[in-house]
OpenMM code with the backbone's topology and positions (N, CA, C; nanometers):
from openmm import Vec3, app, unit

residues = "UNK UNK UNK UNK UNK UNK UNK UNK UNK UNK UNK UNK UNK UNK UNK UNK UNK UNK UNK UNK UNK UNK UNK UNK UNK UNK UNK UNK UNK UNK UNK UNK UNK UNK UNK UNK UNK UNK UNK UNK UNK UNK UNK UNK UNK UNK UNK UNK UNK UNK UNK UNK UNK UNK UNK UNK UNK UNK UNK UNK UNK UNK UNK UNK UNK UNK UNK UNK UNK UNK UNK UNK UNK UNK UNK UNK UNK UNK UNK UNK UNK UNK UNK UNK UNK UNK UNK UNK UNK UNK UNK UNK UNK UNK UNK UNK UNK UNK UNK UNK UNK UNK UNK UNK UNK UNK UNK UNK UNK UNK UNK UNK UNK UNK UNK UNK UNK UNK UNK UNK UNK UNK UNK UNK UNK".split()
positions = [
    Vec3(-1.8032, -0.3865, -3.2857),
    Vec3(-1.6624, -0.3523, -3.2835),
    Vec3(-1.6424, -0.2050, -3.2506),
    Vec3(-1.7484, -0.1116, -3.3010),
    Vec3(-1.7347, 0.0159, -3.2307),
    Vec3(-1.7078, 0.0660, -3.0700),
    Vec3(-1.7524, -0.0546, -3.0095),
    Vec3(-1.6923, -0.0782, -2.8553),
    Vec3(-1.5985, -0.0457, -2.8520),
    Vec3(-1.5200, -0.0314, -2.9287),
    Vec3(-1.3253, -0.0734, -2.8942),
    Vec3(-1.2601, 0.0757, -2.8971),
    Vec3(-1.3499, 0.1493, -2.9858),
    Vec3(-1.2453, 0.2916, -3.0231),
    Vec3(-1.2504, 0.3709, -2.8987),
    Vec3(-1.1348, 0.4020, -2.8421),
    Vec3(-1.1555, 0.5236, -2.7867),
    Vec3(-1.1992, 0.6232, -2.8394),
    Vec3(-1.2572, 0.7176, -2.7599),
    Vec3(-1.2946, 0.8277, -2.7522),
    Vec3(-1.2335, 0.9430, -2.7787),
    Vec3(-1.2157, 1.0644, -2.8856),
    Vec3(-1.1546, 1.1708, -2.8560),
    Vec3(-1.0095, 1.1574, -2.8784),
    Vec3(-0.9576, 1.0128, -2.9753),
    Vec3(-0.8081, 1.0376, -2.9995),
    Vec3(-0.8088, 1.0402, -3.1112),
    Vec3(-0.7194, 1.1150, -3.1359),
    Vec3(-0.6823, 1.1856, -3.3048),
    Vec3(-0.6512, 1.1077, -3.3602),
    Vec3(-0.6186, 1.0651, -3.5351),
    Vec3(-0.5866, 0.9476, -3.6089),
    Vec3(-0.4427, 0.9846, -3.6388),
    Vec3(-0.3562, 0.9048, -3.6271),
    Vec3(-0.2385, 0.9415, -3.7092),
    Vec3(-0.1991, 0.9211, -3.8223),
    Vec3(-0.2401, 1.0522, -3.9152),
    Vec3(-0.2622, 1.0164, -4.0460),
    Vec3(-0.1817, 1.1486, -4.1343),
    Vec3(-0.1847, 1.1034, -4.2818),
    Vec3(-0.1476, 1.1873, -4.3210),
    Vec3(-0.1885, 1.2534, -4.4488),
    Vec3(-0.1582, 1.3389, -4.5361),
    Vec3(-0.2384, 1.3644, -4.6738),
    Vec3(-0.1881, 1.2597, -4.7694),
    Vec3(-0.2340, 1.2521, -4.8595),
    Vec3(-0.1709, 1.1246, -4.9857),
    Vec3(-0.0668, 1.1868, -5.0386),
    Vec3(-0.0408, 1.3338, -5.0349),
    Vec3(0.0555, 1.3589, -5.1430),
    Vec3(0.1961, 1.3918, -4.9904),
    Vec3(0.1824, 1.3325, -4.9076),
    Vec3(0.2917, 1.3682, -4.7719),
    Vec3(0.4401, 1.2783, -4.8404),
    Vec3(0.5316, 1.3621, -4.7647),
    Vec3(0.6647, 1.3093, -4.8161),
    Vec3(0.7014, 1.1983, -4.7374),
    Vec3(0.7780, 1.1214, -4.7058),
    Vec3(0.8753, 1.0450, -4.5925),
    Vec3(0.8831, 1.1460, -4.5234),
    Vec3(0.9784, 1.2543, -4.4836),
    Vec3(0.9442, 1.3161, -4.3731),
    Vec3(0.8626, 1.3477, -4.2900),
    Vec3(0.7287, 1.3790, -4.3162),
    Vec3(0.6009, 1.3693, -4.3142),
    Vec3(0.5613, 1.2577, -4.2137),
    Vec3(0.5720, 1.1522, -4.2897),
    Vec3(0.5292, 0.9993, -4.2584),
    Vec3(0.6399, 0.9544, -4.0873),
    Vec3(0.7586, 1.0090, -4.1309),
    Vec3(0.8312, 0.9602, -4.0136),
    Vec3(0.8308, 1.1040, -3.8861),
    Vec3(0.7685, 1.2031, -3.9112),
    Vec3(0.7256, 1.3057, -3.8256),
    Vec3(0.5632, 1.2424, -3.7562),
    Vec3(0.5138, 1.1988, -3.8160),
    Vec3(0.3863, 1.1786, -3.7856),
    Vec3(0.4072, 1.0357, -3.6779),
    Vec3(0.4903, 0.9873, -3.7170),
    Vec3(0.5260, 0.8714, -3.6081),
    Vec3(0.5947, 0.8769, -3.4970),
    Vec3(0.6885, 0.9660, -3.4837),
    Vec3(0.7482, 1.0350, -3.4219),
    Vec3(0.6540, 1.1226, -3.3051),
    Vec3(0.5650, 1.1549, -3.3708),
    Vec3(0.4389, 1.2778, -3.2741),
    Vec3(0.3456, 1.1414, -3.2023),
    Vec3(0.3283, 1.0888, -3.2662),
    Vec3(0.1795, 0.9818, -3.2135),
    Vec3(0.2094, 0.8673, -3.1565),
    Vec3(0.3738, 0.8165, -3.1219),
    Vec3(0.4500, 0.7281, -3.1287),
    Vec3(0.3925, 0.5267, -3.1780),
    Vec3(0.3198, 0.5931, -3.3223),
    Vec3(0.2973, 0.4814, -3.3890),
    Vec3(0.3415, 0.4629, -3.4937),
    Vec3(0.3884, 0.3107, -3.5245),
    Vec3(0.4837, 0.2764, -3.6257),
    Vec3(0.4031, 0.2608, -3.7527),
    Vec3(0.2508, 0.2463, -3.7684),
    Vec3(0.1863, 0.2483, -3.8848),
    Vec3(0.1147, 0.3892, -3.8673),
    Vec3(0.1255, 0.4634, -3.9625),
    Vec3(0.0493, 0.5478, -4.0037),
    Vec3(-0.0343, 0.5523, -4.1104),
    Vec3(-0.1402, 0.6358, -4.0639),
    Vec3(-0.2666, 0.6121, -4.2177),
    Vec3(-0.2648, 0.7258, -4.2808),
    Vec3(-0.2497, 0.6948, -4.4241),
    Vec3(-0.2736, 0.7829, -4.5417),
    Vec3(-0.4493, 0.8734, -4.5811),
    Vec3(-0.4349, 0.9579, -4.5249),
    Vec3(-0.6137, 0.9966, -4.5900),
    Vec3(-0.6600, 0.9675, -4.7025),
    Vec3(-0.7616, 0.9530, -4.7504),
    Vec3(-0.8057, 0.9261, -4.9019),
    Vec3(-0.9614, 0.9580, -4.9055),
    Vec3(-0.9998, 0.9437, -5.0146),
    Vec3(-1.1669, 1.0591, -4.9954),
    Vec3(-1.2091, 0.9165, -4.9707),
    Vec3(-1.3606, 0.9582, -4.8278),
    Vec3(-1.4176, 0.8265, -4.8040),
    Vec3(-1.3802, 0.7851, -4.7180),
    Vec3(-1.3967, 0.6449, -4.7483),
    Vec3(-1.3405, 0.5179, -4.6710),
    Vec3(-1.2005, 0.4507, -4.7530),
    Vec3(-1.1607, 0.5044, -4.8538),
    Vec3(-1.0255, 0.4677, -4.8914),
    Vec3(-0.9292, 0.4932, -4.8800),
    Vec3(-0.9087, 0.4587, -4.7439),
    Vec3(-0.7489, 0.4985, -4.6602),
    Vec3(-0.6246, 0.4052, -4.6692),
    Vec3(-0.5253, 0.4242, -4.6763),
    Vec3(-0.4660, 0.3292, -4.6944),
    Vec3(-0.3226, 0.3432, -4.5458),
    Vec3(-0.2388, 0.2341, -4.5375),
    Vec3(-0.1557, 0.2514, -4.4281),
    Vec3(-0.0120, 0.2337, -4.4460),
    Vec3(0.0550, 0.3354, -4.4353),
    Vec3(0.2128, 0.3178, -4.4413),
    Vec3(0.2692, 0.2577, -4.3158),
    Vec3(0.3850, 0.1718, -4.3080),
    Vec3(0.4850, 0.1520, -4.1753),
    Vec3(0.5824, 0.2491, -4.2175),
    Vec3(0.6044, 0.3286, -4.0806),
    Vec3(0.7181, 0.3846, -4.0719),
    Vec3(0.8681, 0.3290, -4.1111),
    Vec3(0.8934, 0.1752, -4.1095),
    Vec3(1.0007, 0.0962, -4.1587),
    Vec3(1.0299, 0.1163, -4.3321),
    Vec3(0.9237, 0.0982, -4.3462),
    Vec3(0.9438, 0.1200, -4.5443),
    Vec3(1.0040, 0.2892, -4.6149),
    Vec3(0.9646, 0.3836, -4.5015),
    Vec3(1.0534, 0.5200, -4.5473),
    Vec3(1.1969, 0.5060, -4.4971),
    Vec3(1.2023, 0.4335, -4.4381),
    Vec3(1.3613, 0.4224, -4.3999),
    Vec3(1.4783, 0.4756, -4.4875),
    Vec3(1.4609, 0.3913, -4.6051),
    Vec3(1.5658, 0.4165, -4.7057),
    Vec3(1.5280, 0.4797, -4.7989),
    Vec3(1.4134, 0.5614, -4.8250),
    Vec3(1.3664, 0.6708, -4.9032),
    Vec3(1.4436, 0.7891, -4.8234),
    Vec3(1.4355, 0.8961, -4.9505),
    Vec3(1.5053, 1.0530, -4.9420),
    Vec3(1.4163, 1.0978, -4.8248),
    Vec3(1.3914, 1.1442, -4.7366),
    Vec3(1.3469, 1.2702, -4.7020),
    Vec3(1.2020, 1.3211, -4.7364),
    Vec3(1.2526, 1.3765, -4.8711),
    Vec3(1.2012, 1.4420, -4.9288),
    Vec3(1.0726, 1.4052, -5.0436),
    Vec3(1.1247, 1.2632, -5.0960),
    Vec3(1.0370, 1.1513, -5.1282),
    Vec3(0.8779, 1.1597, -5.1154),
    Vec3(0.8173, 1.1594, -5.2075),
    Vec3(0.7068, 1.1239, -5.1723),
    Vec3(0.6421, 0.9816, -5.1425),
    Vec3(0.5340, 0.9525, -5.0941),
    Vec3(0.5227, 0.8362, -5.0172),
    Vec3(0.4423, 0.7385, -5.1553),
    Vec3(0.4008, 0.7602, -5.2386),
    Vec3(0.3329, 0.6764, -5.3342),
    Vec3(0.4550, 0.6014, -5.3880),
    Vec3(0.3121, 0.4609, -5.3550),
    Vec3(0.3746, 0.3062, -5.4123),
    Vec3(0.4074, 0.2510, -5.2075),
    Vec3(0.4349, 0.3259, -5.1538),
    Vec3(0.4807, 0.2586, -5.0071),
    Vec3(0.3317, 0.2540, -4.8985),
    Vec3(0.2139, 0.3015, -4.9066),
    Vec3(0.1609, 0.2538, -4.8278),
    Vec3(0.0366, 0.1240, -4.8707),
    Vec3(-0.0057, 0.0685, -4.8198),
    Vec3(-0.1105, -0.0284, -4.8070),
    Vec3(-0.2209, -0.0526, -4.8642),
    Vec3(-0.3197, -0.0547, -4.8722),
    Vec3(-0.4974, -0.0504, -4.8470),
    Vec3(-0.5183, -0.0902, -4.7272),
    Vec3(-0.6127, 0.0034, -4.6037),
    Vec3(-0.6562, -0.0155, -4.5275),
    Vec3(-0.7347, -0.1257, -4.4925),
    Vec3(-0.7474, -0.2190, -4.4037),
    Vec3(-0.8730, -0.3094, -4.4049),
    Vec3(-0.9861, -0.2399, -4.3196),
    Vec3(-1.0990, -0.2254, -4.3596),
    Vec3(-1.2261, -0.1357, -4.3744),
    Vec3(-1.3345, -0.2746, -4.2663),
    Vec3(-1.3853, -0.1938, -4.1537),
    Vec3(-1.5330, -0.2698, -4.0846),
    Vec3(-1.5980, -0.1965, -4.0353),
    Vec3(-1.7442, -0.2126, -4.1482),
    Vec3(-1.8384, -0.1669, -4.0182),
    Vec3(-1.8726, -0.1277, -3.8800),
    Vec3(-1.8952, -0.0666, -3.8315),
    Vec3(-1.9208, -0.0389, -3.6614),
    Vec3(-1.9688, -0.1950, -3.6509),
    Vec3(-2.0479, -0.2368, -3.6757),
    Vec3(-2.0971, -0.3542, -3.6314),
    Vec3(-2.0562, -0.4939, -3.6282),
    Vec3(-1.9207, -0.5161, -3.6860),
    Vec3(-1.8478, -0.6230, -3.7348),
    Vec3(-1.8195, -0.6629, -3.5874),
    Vec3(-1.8806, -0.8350, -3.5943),
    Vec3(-1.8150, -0.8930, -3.4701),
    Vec3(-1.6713, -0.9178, -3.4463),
    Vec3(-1.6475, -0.9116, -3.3168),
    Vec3(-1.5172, -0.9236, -3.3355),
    Vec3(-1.4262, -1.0376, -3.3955),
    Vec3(-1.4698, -1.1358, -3.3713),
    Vec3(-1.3805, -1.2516, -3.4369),
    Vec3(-1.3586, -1.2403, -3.5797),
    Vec3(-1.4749, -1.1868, -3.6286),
    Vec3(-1.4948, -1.1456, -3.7389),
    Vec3(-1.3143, -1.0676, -3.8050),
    Vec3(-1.3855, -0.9956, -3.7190),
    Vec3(-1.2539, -0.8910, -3.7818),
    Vec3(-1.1006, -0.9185, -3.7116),
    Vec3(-1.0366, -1.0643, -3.6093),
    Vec3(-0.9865, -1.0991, -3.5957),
    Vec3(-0.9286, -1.1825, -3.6750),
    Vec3(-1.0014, -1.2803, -3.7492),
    Vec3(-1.0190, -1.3634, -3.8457),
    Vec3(-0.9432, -1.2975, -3.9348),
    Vec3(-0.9987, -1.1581, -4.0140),
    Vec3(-0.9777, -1.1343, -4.1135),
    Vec3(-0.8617, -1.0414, -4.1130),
    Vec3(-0.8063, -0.9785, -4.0081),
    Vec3(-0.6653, -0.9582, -3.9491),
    Vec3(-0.5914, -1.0520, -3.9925),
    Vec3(-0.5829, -1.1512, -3.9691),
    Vec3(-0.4789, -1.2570, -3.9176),
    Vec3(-0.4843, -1.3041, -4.0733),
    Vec3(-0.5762, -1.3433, -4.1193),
    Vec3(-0.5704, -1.3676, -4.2640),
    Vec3(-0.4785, -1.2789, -4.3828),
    Vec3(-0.4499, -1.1558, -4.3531),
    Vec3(-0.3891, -1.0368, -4.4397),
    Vec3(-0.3134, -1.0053, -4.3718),
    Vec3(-0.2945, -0.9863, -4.2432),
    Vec3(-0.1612, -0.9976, -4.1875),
    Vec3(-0.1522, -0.8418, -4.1360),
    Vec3(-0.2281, -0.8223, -4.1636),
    Vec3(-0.2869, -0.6285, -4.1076),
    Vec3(-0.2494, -0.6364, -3.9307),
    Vec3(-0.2257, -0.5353, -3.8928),
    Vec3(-0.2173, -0.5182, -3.7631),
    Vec3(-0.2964, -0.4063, -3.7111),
    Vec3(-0.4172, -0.3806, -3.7843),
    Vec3(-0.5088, -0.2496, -3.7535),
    Vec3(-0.5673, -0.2285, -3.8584),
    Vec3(-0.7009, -0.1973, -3.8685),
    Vec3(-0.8310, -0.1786, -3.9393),
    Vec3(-0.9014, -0.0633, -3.8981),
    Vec3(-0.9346, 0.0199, -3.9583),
    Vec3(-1.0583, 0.0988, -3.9602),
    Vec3(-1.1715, 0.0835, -3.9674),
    Vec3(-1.2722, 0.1511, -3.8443),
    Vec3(-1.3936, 0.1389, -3.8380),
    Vec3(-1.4542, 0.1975, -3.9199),
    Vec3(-1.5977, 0.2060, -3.9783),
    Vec3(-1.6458, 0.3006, -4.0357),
    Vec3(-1.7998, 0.2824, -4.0241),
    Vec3(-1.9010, 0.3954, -4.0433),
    Vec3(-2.0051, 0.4173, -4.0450),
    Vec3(-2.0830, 0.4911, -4.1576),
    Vec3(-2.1577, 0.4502, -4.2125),
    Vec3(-2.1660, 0.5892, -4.3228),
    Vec3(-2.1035, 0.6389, -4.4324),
    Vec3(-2.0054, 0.5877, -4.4497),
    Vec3(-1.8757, 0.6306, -4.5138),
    Vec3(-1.7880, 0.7074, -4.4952),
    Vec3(-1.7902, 0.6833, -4.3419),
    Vec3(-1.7204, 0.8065, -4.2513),
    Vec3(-1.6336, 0.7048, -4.1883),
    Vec3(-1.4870, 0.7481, -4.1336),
    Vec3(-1.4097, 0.6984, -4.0214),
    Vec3(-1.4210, 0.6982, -3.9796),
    Vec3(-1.4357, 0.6089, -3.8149),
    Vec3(-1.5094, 0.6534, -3.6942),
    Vec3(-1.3402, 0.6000, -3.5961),
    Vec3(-1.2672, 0.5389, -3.6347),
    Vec3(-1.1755, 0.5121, -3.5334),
    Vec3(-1.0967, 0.4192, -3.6465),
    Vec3(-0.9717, 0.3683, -3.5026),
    Vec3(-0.8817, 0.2613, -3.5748),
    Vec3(-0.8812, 0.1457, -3.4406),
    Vec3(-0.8840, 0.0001, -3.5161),
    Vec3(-0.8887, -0.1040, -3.3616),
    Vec3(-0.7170, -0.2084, -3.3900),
    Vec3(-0.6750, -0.2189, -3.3189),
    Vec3(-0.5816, -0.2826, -3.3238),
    Vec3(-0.5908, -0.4617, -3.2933),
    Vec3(-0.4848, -0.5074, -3.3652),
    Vec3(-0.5543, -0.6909, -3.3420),
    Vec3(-0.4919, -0.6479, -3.1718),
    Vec3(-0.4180, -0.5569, -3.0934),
    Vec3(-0.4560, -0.5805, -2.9731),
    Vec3(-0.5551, -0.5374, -2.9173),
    Vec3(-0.6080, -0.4669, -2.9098),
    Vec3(-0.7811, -0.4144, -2.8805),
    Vec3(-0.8336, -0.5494, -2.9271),
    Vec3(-0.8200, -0.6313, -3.0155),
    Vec3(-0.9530, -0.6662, -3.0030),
    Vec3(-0.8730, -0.8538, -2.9370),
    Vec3(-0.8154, -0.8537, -2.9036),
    Vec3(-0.7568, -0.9445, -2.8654),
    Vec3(-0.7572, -0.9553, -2.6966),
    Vec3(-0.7738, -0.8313, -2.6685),
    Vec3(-0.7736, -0.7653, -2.5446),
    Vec3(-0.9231, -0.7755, -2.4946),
    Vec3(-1.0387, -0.8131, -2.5940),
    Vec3(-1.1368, -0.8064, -2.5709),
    Vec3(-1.1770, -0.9722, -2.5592),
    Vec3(-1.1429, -1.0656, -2.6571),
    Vec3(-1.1712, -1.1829, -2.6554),
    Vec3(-1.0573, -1.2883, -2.5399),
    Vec3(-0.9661, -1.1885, -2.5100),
    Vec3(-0.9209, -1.2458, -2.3903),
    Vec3(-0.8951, -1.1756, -2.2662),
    Vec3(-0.9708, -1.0855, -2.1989),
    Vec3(-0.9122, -1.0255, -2.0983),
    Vec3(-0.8885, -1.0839, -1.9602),
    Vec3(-0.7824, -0.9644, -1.9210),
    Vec3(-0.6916, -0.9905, -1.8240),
    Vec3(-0.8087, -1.0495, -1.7016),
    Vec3(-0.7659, -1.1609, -1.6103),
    Vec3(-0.8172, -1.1988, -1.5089),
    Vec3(-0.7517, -1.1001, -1.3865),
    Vec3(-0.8157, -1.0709, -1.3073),
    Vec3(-0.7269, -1.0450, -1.2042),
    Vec3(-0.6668, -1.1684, -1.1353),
    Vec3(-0.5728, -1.1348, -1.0751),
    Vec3(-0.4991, -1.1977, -0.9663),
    Vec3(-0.6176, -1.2671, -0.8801),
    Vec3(-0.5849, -1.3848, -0.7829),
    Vec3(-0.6717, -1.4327, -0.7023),
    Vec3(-0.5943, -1.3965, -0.6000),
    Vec3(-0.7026, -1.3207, -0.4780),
    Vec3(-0.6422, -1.2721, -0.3520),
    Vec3(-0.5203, -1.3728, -0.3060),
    Vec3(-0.4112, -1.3415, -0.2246),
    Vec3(-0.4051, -1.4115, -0.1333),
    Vec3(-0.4314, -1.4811, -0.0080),
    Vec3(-0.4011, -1.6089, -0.0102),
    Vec3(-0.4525, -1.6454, 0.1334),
    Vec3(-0.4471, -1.6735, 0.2310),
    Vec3(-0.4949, -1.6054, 0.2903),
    Vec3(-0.4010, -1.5977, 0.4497),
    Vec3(-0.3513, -1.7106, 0.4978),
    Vec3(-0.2417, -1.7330, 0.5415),
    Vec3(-0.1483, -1.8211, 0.6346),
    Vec3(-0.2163, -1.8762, 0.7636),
] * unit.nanometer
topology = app.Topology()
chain = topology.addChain("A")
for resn in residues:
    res = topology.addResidue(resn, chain)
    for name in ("N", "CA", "C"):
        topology.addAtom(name, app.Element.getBySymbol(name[0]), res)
């Protein structure tokens, strides 16, 4: 599954103690609607930008984000399709070591177990 991460893109994440503002700035910059909470480790967890909606501002974000779903670099993909679809997650973190190594989306990996065909030429008249 480590196949899938790009290379060299930043996580859009934030500290645990970040406000709603915070959370809806960070979505705003990365233009993603889930953002991840840092946590020591591999215990990250994930806010949607929808749930600060009707919080202050100023608000801090505890009680509104998630638990991350956590895979190995090595997790096959169905694997971790499977277990998407089961929790209803729309993105998981890779990890190695006890390190983050990326984030895969059920489209990345959906993108992988079905990719695009090209077009078949046309034929000449």
């Amino acid at each position: 599954m480590d196949d899938l991460l790009e290379s060299g893109g930043a996580l859009a994440a934030v500290p645990p103690d970040a406000t709603v503002a915070d959370v809806q700035a960070a979505a705003l910059d990365s233009g993603h609607l889930r953002i991840l909470v840092r946590g020591p480790g591999t215990a990250w967890q994930v806010v949607h930008v929808r749930d600060t909606l009707t919080e202050p501002e100023t608000a801090g974000i505890r009680g509104l984000p998630r638990p991350a779903l956590l895979f190995p670099a090595g997790t096959p993909v169905y694997t971790v399709l499977s277990r998407m679809r089961e929790s209803g997650n729309q993105l998981a973190l890779v990890t190695q070591s006890g390190k983050v190594l990326g984030v895969v989306t059920i489209t990345d990996v959906l993108r992988r177990l079905f990719p695009r065909s090209r077009p078949a030429p046309a034929s000449p008249r």
